[in-house]
C-alpha positions in Angstrom: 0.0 0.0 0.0 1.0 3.1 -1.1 1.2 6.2 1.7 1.1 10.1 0.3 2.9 12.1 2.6 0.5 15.5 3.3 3.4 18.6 2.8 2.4 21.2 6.2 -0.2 23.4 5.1 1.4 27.3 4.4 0.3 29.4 7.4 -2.1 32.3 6.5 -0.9 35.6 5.4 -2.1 37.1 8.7 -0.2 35.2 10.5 3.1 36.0 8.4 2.3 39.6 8.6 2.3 39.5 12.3 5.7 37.5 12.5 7.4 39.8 9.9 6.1 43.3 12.0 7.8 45.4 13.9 7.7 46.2 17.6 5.4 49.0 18.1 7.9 50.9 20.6 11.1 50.3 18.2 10.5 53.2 15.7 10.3 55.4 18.8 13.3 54.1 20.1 15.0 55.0 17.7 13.5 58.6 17.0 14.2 58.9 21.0 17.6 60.7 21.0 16.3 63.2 17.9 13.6 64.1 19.9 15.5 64.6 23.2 17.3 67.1 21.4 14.7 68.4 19.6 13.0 69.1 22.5 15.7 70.6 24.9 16.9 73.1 21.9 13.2 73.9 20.4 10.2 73.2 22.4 11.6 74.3 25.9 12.6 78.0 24.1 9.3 77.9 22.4 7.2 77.1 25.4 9.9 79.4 27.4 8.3 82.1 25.0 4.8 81.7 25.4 5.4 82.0 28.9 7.0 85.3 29.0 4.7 86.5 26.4 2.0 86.3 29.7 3.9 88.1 31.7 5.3 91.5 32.7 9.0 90.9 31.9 11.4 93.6 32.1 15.4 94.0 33.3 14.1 93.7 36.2 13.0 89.9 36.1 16.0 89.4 34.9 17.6 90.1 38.3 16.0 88.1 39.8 12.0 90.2 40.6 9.5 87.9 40.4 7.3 88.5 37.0 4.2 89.3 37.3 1.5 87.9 35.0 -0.3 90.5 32.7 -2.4 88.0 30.7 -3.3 88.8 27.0 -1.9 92.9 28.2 1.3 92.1 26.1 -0.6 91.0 23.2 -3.4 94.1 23.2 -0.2 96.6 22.9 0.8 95.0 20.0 -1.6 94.4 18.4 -3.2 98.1 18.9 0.3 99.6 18.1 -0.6 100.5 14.2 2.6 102.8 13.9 4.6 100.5 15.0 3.9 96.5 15.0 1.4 96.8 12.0 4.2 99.4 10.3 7.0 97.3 10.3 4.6 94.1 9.9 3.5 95.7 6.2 6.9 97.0 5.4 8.3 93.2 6.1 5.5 91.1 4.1 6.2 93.9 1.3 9.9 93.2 1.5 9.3 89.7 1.4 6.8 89.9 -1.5 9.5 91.6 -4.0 12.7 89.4 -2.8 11.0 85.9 -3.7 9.6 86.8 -7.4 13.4 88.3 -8.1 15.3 85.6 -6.3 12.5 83.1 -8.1 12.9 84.4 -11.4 16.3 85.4 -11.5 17.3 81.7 -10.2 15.5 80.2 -12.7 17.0 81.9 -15.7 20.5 81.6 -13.7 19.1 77.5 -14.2 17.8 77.8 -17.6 21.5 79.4 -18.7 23.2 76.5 -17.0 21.0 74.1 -19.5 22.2 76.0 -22.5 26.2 76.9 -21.8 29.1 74.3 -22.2 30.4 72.3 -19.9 33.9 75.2 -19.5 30.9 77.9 -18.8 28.6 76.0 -16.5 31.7 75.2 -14.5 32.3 79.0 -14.2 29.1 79.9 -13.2 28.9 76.6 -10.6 31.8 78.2 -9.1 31.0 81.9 -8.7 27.4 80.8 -7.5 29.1 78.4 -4.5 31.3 81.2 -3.7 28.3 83.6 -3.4 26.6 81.1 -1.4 29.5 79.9 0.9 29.6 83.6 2.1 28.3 84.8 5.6 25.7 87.1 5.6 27.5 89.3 8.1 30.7 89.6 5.6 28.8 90.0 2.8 26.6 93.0 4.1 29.7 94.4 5.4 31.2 94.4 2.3 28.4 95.8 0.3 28.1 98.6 3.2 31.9 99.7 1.9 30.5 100.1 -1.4 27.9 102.6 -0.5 30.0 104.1 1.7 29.2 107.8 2.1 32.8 109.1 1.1 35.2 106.1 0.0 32.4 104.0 -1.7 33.3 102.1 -4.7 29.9 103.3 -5.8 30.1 106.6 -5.0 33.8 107.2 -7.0 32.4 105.6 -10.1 29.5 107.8 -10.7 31.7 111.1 -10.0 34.1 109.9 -12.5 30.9 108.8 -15.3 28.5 111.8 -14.4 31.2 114.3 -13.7 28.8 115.7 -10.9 30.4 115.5 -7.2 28.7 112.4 -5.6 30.9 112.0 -2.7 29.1 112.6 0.5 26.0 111.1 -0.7 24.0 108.8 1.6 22.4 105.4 -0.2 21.4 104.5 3.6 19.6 107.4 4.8 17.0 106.8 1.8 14.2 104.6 3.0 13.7 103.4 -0.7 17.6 103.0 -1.7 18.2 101.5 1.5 16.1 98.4 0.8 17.0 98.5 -2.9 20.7 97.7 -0.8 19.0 95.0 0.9 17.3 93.4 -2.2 20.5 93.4 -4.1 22.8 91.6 -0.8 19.3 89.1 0.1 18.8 88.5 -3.9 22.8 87.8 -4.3 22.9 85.3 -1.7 19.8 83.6 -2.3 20.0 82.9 -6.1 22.6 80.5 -6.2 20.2 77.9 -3.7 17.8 78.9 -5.9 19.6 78.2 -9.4 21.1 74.8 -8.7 17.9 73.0 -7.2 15.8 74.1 -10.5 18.8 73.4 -12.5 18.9 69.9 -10.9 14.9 69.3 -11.4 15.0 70.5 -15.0 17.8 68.3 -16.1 15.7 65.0 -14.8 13.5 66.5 -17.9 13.3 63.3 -20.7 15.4 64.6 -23.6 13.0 63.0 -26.0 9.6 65.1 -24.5 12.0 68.3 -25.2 12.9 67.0 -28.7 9.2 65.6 -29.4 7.9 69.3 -28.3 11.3 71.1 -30.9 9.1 68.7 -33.8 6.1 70.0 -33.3 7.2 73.4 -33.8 7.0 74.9 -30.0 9.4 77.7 -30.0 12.0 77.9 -26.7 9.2 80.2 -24.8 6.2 77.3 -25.4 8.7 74.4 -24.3 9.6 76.5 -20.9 5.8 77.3 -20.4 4.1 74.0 -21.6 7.1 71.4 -20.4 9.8 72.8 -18.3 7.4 74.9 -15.9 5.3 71.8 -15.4 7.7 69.5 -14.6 9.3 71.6 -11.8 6.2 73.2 -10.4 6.5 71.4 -7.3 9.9 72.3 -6.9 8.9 75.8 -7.2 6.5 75.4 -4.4 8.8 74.3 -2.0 11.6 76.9 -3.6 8.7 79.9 -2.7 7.6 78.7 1.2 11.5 78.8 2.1 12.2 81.9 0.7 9.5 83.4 2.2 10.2 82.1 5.6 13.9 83.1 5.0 12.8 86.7 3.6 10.3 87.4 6.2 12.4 87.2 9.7 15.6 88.9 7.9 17.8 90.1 10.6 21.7 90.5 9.8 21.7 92.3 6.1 18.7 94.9 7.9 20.9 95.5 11.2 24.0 95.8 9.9 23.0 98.3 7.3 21.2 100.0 10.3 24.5 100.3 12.0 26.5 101.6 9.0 24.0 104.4 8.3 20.2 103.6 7.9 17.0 105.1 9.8 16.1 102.3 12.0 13.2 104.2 12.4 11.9 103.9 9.2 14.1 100.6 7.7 12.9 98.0 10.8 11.5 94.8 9.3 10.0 92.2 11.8 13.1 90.5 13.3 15.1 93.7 13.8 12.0 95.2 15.8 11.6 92.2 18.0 15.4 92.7 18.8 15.3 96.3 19.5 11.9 96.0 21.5 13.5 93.2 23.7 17.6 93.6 24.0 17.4 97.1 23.3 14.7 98.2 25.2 13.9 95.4 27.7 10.3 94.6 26.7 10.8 91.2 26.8 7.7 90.3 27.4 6.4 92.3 25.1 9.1 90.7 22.5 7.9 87.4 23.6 4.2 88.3 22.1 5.5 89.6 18.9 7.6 86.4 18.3 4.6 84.1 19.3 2.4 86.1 16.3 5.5 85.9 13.9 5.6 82.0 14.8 1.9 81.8 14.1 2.4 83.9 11.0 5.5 81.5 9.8 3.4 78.2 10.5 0.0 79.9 8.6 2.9 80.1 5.4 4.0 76.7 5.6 1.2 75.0 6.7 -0.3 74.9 2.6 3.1 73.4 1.5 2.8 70.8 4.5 -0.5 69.9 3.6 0.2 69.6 -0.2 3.0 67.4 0.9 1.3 65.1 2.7 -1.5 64.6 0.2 1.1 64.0 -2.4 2.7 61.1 -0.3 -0.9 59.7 0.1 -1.3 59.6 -3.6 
């Protein structure tokens, strides 16, 4: 008599899936130390902040007087305060707006003329964009302040010697208008070359044979950008525009530093320079601490439509 031997019956997927998964706790494990950190250098700051923002904090506190808490008093002089707060609140968001459409545009075409130039050219312009890059904001500010210098300015000496007309002695700082033209041009310069190489690295992944397919059809270099190129980096854009707006909007250095040199702070404060001269200056810092908790609100309200396009994307 013949026996059949019965091969063990393959246990259920269920059952595999539950073998092969993970401890719960062992991603968090893992993210433990990151979070630590996280948390000792950003959320005890942050919630340090909301606390002050409560309370009557002056030079005082800091030796040592008990603070006394105000409630939302801090926040009512802000937000009441339409010469000042609201001033320097439009003057920043109007700042902002003009910096990303020239860093936006001028990086792409800085991109697009990567794509077009040889391999000696594009190697040029790599290099002068890292070095642009790779400088501090503090030392280029500085440097850009000697060029407007009132009476040995690089700036200065060439329009006397073009115009004929005597221009030494002339302030570019004191000029509200000039003095953020100043700013664009050292924000814009530093900005670009971040700008230039991550479009110039999306529009590369382009196929070669949808730009040559599109060159067949008759679409001219302008259709091509508008109809391909655009497209394909749109998302790239996105992300390109929230950062720059972030960066743009809580400028510090290139403002104070021009302040110092020879600006109206007065009338040249944007959003992060008042916070500092309403705390270290003046010793609000309470007061400071409820202007920094509406700038984080006003920071998280930008990002929070590239967040929420980024999730649904990774859902898709």
């Amino acid at each position: 008599m013949s026996t059949t031997l019965l091969e063990p019956s393959a246990p259920p997927r269920q059952e595999i899936r539950q073998r092969k998964r993970r401890p719960p706790y062992l991603p968090w494990l893992l993210l433990s130390a990151a979070m630590v950190i996280l948390g000792v250098l950003t959320g005890f700051p942050l919630v340090r902040l909301v606390l002050m923002s409560f309370q009557e904090y002056e030079r005082a506190q800091l030796m040592g007087q008990p603070a006394e808490w105000v409630g939302f008093d801090n926040y009512t002089t802000i937000l009441t305060d339409v010469d000042g707060f609201w001033t320097v609140l439009a003057r920043s968001f109007v700042l902002m707006v003009v910096l990303v459409v020239v860093t936006i545009v001028l990086g792409m075409l800085v991109a697009l003329l990567m794509m077009r130039v040889g391999k000696a050219m594009r190697l040029l312009v790599s290099v002068g964009l890292l070095l642009a890059w790779a400088m501090p904001s503090l030392a280029a500010t500085t440097v850009w302040g000697w060029l407007f210098d009132t009476q040995y300015g690089v700036v200065n000496n060439l329009l006397t010697a073009i115009t004929g007309d005597r221009w030494f002695g002339y302030s570019w700082l004191l000029d509200p208008l000039s003095f953020f033209v100043i700013v664009a041009c050292i924000v814009v310069w530093g900005a670009v070359p971040f700008v230039a190489f991550t479009l110039y690295a999306g529009l590369t992944q382009i196929p070669e044979e949808v730009i040559e397919a599109a060159q067949l059809d008759g679409a001219n270099a302008f259709q091509r950008f508008r109809l391909i190129q655009l497209p394909y980096v749109r998302t790239i854009i996105t992300v390109l525009v929230v950062l720059s707006m972030i960066w743009d909007l809580k400028l510090f250095t290139q403002v104070f530093v021009l302040q110092d040199i020879g600006g109206d702070r007065e009338l040249t404060s944007t959003i992060g320079v008042y916070i500092y001269q309403m705390g270290m200056a003046q010793g609000h810092y309470g007061v400071a601490s409820a202007i920094g908790v509406i700038f984080v609100i006003v920071m998280l309200t930008i990002a929070y439509p590239y967040v929420r396009r980024t999730l649904r994307e990774e859902e898709l």
